[in-house]
C-alpha positions, 0 to 999 in steps of 0.5 A: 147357169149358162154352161147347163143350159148348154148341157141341155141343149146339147142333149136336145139337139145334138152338137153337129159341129155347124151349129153356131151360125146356122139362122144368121143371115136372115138378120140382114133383112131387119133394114126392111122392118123400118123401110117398109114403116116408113113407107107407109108412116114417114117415121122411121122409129116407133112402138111397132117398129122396136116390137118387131125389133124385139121379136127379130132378135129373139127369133134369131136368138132361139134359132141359133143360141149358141150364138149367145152360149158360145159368142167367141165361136159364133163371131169367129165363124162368121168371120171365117166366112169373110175373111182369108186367113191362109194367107191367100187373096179373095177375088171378089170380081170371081165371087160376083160372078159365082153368085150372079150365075147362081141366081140366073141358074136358078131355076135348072142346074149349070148345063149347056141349056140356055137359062131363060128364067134366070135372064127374066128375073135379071132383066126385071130387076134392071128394069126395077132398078132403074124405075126405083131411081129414075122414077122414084118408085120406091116400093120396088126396093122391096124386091131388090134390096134382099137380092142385093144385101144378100149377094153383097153379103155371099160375095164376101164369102171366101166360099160363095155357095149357093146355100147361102143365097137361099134366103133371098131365092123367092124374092128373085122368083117373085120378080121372074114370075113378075116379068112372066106375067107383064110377057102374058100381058102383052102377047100370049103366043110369046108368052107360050114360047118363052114358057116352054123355053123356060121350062124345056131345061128344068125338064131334061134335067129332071129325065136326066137326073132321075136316070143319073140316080138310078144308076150305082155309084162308082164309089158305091161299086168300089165298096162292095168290090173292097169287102169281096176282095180286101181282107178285114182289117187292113190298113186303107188310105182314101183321099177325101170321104165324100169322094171315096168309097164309104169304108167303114172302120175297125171297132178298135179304131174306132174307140181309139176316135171316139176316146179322143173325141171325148177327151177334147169334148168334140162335137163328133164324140157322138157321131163316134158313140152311134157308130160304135153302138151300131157296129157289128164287132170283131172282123169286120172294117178296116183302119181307114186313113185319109189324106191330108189337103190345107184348109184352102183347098178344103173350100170352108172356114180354116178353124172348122176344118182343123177341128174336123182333122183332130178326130180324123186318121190323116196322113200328109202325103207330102213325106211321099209313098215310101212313108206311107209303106212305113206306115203299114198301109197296103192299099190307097184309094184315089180319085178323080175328084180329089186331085189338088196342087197339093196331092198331084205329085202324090198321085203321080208317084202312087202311079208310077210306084204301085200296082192298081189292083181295081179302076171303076170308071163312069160308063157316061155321063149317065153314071155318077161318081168319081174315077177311082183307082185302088193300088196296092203299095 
């Protein structure tokens, strides 16, 4: 019964491979339920409290059922989230200071501009949590417990993005907006000051990003500089998609992965089908290969990314360029953005050993995308 179920769901909203913990971390809100009942009740546990309960768990059951379909998976991921297994340490002082810079940047990007906004709602929060304590204002743990459980929770993340913290973001908007409001209060000219302080980044950054994405991409000129000068066909090394130019593959490759994919019932066998749907046929991509970095320096959990690599064409470039020739490639892709411990020495011996047909650089900073060099081997 469960495996068609699955099947169901499966056709409803298609596997993307991410699928089993995509709600979880709401639930660490469910504390709140008895916190706030036992504010306003003195009891921690009746009728309403186990209702609301009740309601928690199945709205996190419809909004993540692979976490019931495929419970192996589910806690797997989320013990990939927190705990290291390639055999390196995380640093947790690293990862509080990560996630307190990004609520203090919460309300511009990380730039030279001073972050008054995110120094407002860290100061309210002392403030609160000195009033919580000292003064027993319990009412204030409302505010700050999700801030808390949810920057305890991220900092135990061997990759503490700032995707995770989202669910907790409006609460620390709230207390920002909270100290805004008391500043008001007080004296409106500072008010006035500090609010044009506050929002002059979020501005800049806005004239700045809207000019930075007009601009083409240099993976985007690459491409086309490819499909003018670069027979179809040919066999191409990139490292990394998202930092290269987005080639796409032969049709004959790209039934070899999609016949792979359903073979192994990947959760990419989809992705592959469209692909092959939408191609435009014969002479036309080219055999895309791509380098192999270790999950660590991938930045995710280590079962996802071995799982990615299984429908990948992926080359470990540590046997040298000699083996890449062996291979039949003629031209490797690489980047600015790429470049790891793993792929230096690579890199300097495609340098050293290749002709570079093509480099395309950033005019300035205005222009986004990587440094990207194309050889010829």
């Amino acid at each position: 019964m469960i495996e068609k179920i699955k099947i169901v769901i499966d056709h409803i909203v298609p596997s993307c491979g991410y699928r089993h913990f995509i709600k979880y971390i709401p639930a660490i809100f469910l504390p709140l339920i008895f916190y706030v009942h036992f504010l306003k009740r003195k009891k921690l546990i009746n009728k309403t409290t186990i209702i609301c309960c009740l309601l928690f768990i199945l709205s996190f059951i419809l909004g993540t059922p692979y976490s019931v379909f495929d419970f192996r998976t589910f806690i797997q991921d989320i013990k990939g989230l927190s705990v290291s297994s390639y055999g390196r340490q995380i640093s947790y002082i690293k990862n509080f200071f990560t996630v307190m810079s990004h609520y203090l940047y919460i309300g511009n990007e990380k730039t030279s501009l001073f972050p008054f906004l995110g120094l407002i709602g860290w100061g309210v929060f002392v403030i609160m949590l000195y009033e919580f304590i000292k003064f027993k204002q319990y009412v204030n743990f409302l505010l700050l417990y999700p801030i808390l459980a949810n920057a305890i929770l991220v900092i135990r993340h061997y990759f503490p993005g700032k995707g995770f913290l989202f669910v907790s973001f409006p609460y620390f908007i709230i207390l920002t907006s909270y100290g805004l409001s008391k500043i008001l209060e007080r004296n409106k000219l500072f008010f006035v000051i500090i609010f044009m302080l506050s929002f002059m980044p979020s501005l800049v950054e806005s004239i700045f990003y809207n000019i930075y994405y007009s601009q083409k991409d240099t993976r985007t000129l690459a491409l086309e500089w490819i499909e003018k000068n670069i027979p179809p066909g040919e066999k191409i090394l990139i490292d990394r998609y998202p930092n290269s130019p987005p080639l796409k593959m032969t049709k004959q490759q790209l039934e070899k992965l999609y016949k792979k994919a359903v073979e192994l019932n990947h959760y990419k066998k989809e992705y592959f089908y469209w692909q092959l749907k939408a191609h435009p046929g014969e002479g036309y991509g080219y055999e895309v290969y791509e380098v192999y970095h270790p999950p660590h320096e991938i930045g995710t959990i280590k079962h996802q990314v071995e799982e990615a690599q299984k429908v990948r064409e992926i080359i470990d470039v540590s046997y040298g360029i000699e083996y890449v020739k062996q291979l039949g490639i003629k031209y490797i892709i690489l980047n600015s953005f790429s470049e790891t411990e793993f792929t230096k020495k690579f890199y300097q011996e495609v340098k050293q050993k290749c002709l570079l047909f093509k480099k395309f650089k950033p005019k300035t900073e205005l222009y986004p995308g990587p440094i990207i060099w194309i050889y010829r081997t």
